[in-house]
C-alpha positions in Angstrom: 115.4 -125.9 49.1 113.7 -129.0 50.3 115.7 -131.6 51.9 115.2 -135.6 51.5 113.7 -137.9 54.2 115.9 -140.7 55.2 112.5 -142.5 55.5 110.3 -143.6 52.9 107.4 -142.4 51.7 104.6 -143.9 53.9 102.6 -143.8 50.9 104.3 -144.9 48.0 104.6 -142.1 45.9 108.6 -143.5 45.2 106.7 -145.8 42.4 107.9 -148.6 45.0 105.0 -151.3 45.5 101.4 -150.8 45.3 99.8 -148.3 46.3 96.6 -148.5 49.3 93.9 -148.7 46.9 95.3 -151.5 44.9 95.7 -153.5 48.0 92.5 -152.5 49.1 91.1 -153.9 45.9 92.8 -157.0 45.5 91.7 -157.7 48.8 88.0 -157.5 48.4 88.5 -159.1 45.0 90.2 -162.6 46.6 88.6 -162.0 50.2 91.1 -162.4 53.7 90.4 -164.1 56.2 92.0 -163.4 59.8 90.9 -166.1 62.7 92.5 -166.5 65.9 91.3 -167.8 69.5 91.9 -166.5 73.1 91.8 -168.7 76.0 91.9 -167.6 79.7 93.3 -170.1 82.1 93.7 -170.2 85.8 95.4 -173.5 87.8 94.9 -175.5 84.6 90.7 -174.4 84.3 89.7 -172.8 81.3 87.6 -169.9 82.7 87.1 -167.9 79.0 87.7 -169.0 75.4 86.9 -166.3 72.7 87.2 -167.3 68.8 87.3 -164.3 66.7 86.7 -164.5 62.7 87.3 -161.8 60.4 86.2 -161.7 56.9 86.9 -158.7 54.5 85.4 -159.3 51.2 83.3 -157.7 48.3 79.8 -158.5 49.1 79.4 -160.0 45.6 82.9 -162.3 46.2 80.8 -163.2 50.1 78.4 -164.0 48.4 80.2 -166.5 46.2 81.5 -168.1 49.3 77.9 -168.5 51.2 78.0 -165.7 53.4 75.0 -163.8 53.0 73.7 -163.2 56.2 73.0 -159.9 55.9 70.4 -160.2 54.2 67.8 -161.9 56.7 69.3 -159.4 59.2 66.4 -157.3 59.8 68.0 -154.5 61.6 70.9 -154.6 58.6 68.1 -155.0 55.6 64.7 -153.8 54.9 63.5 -156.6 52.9 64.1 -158.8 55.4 62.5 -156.4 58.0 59.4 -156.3 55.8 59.4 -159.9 55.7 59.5 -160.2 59.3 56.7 -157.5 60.1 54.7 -159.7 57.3 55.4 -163.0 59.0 54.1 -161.2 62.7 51.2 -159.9 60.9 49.9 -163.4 60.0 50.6 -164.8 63.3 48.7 -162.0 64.9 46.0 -162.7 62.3 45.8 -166.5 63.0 45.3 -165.5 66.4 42.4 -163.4 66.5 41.0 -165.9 64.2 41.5 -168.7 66.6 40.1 -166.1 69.6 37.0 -165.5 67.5 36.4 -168.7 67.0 36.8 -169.9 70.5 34.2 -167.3 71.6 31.5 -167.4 69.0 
């Protein structure tokens, strides 16, 4: 014989609400955004001010809203590392040109 909680099931298996992956989805679906500021003051001085932003999205719904940033990010995205060893590449090339042709 089992006997009832007077609590309620943390998870929602009462049919009450939705359930954590519902949330979770409508959430990447519409995107949330959480933003708040901290200040530090001392005798009227502002001696630290720290702006947090959070963003919790689907990557396709940030990319509908401009946020794309991962994807220059070359420690977060190998195209864009590729890119950037490319780019040094030619640099390093247009400078032994230049060398060569300053001594010859």
């Amino acid at each position: 014989m089992t006997i009832p909680s007077r609590f309620p099931d943390p998870y929602g298996s009462g049919g009450s609400g939705a359930n954590l992956a519902d949330i979770l989805e409508r959430v990447l679906d519409k995107g949330i955004v959480i933003a708040g500021d901290i200040r530090i003051n001392l005798l009227d001085i502002e001696l630290l001010t720290i702006k947090l932003r959070l963003v919790v999205a689907s990557v396709e719904r940030a990319k509908e809203m401009g946020i794309d940033w991962w994807e220059d990010d070359p420690s977060l995205s190998s195209g864009a590392r590729r890119r950037e060893l490319a780019d040094e590449n030619e640099r390093l090339r247009q400078r032994i040109a230049a060398l060569e042709a300053d001594t010859a």
